[in-house]
C-alpha positions in Angstrom: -9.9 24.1 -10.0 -12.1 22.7 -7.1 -10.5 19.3 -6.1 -12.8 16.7 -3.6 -11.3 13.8 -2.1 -13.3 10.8 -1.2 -11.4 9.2 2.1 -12.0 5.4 2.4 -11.4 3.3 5.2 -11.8 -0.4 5.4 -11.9 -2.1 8.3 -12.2 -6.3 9.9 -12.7 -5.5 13.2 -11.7 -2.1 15.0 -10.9 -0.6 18.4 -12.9 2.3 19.3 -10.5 4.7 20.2 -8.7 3.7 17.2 -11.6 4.4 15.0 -12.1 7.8 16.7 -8.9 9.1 16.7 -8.9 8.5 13.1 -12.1 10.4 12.2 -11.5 13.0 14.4 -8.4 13.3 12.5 -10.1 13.7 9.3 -12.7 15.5 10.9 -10.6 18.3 11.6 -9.6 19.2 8.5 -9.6 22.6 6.8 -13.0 23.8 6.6 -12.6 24.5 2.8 -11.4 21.1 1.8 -14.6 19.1 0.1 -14.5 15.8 1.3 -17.2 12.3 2.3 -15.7 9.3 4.4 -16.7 6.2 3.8 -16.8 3.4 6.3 -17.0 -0.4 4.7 -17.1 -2.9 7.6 -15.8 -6.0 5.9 -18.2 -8.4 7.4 -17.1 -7.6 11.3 -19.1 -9.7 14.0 -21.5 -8.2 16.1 -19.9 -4.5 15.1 -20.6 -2.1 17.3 -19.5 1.1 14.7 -22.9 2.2 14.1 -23.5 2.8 17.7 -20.2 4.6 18.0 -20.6 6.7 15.0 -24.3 7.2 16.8 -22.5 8.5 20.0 -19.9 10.2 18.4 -22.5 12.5 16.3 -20.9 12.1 13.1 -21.7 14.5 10.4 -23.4 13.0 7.2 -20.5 13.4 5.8 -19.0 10.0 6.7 -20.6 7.2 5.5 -20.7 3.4 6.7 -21.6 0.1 4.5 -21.3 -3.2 5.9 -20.8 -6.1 3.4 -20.0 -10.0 4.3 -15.9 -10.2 4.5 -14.1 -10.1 1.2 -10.6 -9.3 2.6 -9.3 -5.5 2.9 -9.3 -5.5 -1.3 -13.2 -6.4 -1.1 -13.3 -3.9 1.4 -11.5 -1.3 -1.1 -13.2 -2.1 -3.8 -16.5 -1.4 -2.6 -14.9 1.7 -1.0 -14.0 2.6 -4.4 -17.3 1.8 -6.1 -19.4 4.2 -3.7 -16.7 7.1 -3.7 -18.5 10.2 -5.3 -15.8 12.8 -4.8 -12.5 13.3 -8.1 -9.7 12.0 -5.9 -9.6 8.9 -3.6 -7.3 8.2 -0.4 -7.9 5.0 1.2 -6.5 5.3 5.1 -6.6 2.3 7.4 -8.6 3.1 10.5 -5.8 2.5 12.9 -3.9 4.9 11.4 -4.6 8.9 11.1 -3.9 11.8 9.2 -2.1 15.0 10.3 -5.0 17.1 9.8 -2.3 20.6 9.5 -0.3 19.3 7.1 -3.3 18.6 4.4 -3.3 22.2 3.7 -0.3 22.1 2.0 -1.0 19.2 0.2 -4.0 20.4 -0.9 -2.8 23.6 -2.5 -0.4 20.9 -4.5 -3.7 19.5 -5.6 -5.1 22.8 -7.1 -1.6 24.0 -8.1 -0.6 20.9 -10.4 -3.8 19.0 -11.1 -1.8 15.9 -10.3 -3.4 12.4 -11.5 -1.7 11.0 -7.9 0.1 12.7 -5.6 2.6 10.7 -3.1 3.4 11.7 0.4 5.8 11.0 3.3 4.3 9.1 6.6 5.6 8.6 10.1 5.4 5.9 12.2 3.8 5.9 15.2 4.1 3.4 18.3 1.2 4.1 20.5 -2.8 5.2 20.8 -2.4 8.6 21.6 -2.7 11.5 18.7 0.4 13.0 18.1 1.0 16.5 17.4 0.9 17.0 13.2 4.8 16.4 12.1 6.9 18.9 10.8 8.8 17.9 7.4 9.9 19.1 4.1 6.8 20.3 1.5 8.8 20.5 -1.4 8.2 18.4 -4.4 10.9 16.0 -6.0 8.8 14.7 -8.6 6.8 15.8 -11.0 6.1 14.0 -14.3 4.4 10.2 -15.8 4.3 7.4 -13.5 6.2 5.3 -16.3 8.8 7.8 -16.2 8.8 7.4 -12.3 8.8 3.5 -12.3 11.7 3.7 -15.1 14.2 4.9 -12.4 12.6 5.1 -8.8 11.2 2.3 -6.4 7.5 3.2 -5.6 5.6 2.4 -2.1 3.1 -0.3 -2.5 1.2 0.6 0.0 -2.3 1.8 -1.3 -2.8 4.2 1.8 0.3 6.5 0.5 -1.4 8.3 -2.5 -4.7 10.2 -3.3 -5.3 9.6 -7.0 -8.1 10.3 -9.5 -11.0 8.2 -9.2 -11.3 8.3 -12.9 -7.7 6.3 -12.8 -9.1 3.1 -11.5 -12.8 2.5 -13.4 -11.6 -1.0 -14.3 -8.4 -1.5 -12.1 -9.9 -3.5 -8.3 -7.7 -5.0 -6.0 -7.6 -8.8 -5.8 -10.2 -10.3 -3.0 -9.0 -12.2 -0.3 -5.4 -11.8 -0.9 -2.2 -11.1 0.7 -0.1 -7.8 -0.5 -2.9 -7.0 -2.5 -1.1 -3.0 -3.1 1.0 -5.0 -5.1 -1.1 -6.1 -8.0 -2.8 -2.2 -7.6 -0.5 0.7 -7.0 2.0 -0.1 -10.2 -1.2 -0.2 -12.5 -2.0 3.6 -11.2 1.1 4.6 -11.9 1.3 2.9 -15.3 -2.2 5.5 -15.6 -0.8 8.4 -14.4 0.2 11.0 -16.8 0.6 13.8 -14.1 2.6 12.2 -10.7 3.7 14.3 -8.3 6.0 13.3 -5.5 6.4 15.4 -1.9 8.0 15.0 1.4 4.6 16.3 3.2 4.8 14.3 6.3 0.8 13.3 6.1 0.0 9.9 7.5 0.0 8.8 10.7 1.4 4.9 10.3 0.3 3.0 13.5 2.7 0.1 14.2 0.9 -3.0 16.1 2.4 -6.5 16.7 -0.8 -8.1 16.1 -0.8 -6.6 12.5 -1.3 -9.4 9.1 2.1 -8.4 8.4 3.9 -9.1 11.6 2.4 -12.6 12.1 5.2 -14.9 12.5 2.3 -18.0 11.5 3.3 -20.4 9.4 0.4 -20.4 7.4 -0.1 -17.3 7.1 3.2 -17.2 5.8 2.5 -19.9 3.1 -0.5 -17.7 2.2 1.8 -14.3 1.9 4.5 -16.0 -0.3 1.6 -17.7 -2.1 -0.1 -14.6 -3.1 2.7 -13.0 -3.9 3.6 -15.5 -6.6 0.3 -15.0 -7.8 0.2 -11.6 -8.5 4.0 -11.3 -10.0 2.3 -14.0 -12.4 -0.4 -11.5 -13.4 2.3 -8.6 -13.6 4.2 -10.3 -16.2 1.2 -11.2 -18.2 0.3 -7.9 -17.9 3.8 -6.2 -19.0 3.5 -8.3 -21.9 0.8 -6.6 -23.1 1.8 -3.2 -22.6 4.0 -1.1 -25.1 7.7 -1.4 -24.3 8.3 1.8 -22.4 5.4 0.9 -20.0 6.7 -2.7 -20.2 10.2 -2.0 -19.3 8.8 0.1 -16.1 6.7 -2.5 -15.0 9.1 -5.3 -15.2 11.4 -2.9 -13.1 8.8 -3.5 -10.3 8.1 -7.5 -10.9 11.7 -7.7 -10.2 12.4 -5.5 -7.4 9.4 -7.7 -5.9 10.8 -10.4 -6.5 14.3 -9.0 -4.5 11.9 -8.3 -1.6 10.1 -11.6 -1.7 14.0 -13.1 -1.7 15.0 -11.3 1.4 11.8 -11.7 3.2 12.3 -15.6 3.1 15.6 -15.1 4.2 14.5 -13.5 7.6 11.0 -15.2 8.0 11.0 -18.5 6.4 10.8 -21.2 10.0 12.7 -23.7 8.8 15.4 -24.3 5.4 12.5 -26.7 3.6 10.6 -23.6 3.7 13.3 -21.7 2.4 14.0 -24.2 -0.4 10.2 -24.5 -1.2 9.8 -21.1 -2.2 13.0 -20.5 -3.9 11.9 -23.1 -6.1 8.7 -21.4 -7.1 10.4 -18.4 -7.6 12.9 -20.2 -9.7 10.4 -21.6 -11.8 8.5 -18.3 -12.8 11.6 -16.5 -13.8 12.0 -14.9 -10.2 15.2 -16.6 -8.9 18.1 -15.8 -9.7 17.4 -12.7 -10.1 17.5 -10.9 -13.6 20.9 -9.1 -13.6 20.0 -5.5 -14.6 21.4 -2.2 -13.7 18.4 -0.6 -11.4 20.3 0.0 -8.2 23.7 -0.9 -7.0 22.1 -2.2 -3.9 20.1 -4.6 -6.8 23.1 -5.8 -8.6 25.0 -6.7 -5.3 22.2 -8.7 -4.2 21.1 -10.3 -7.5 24.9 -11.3 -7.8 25.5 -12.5 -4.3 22.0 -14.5 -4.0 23.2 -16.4 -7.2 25.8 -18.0 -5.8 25.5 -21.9 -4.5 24.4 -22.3 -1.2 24.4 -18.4 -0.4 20.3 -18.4 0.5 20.6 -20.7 2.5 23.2 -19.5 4.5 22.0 -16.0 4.5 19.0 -17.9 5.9 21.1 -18.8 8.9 22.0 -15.8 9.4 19.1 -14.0 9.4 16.4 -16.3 10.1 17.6 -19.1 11.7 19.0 -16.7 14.5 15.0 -16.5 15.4 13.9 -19.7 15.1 
């Protein structure tokens, strides 16, 4: 088999140098891989891209679309809709690929015909282009993504995958939304007959302070624990439709959401109203106290500890009220 890969990055805005250092990063991969790239400029003002990508002498292999701003799921979902190659990888322009370690990955592409692959990332602190990471290449996984949600916790994050294009004809990310990997990534894996999992350190993660998720604003924080709500509504309606084994898998991940949602209010919420506002939300769709079942031993601890009186809010002083 000949696998192609359709990269997508959507962007609001973008440094330069950032920008560059993540095409030249796909760019330089092995001269046999078939791949486009596909720009969507989600509405940026005044965007200077096209002049760069002018400068820079881009091959016609990397395409860019600019659409009025829809959010980074607009953004993906017109990403998705142009992408002409089998698999897709969305990769956010400030971060990079390590072009080296793709080789690899790609032979696990022609080798198990996978209908999404997973991959390990680094972190990275700076602007500079590190050296590609060394790291294990083995693979842990290899079977359904029901199977895989039934006993493992998967990465939101839409950037950690390439997956069939064929996976998501009807499946879009939600527009203008907060955690919008959330209501996506556990669909795919519902898809996925064929999931393989590997340690291939591949993705360059660029940490910024300035970043959605690192905004300390309350309302931006409203908006996050809004959303959130929003889309573990739709999961559930969802699950209820599905047959049990897929149910059962999904509802895994609505709670396990809902355990992260619990402990980010714990260290972010500004004040105890805000606390209080949100557990009560959670409490009335379902989400707090936690359902008490056997996923993790970290899951039971918490599930049982967060039910007792007046334990969120004191792990609120502990945790967030140290900040504030």
């Amino acid at each position: 088999m000949s696998a192609s890969v359709s990269f997508i990055l959507p962007y609001y805005r973008i440094e330069g140098m950032l920008l560059k250092r993540c095409l030249d990063s796909l760019l330089s991969l092995p001269s046999d891989i078939d791949y486009e790239v596909i720009l969507v400029d989600d509405g940026t003002p005044e965007t200077s891209v096209p002049a760069w990508l002018s400068e820079w002498q881009v091959p016609s292999c990397v395409r860019y679309f600019y659409q009025e701003n829809k959010g980074l799921g607009g953004a993906r979902n017109t990403g998705l809709s142009l992408a002409t190659k089998e698999y897709v990888q969305f990769v956010d322009p400030d971060d990079y690929l390590f072009a080296e370690r793709y080789a690899a990955v790609w032979l696990l592409l022609q080798e198990k015909q996978p209908d999404l692959l997973t991959f390990d990332f680094r972190k990275v602190y700076d602007c500079t282009r590190l050296p590609d990471a060394e790291g294990d290449t083995s693979v842990w996984f290899e079977g359904s993504g029901t199977a895989f949600m039934l006993q493992h916790n998967l990465r939101a994050g839409a950037w950690g995958y390439l997956f069939r294009r064929s996976l998501c004809r009807d499946l879009t990310f939600p527009e203008h939304t907060y955690h919008e990997d959330e209501a996506f990534t556990p669909q795919l894996y519902l898809r996925a007959r064929v999931v393989v999992i590997t340690d291939i350190p591949l993705y360059a993660y660029y940490q910024r302070q300035d970043s959605i998720m690192n905004s300390p604003k309350r309302e931006k924080l409203h908006k996050r624990f809004t959303d959130l709500l929003g889309i573990q509504l739709g999961l559930s309606a969802q699950a209820n439709q599905l047959p049990a084994e897929q149910q059962q898998a999904l509802r895994r991940r609505i709670d396990q959401n809902y355990m992260s949602m619990l402990y980010k209010l714990f260290t972010d919420s500004p004040d105890r109203a805000f606390l209080q506002l949100y557990v009560r939300r959670m409490k009335k769709q379902g989400g707090y106290p936690l359902p008490l079942h056997g996923y993790t031993l970290k899951y039971i601890v918490f599930a049982c500890v967060t039910a007792l009186p007046g334990v969120p809010a004191l792990l609120w002083r502990l945790l967030a009220g140290r900040r504030h």
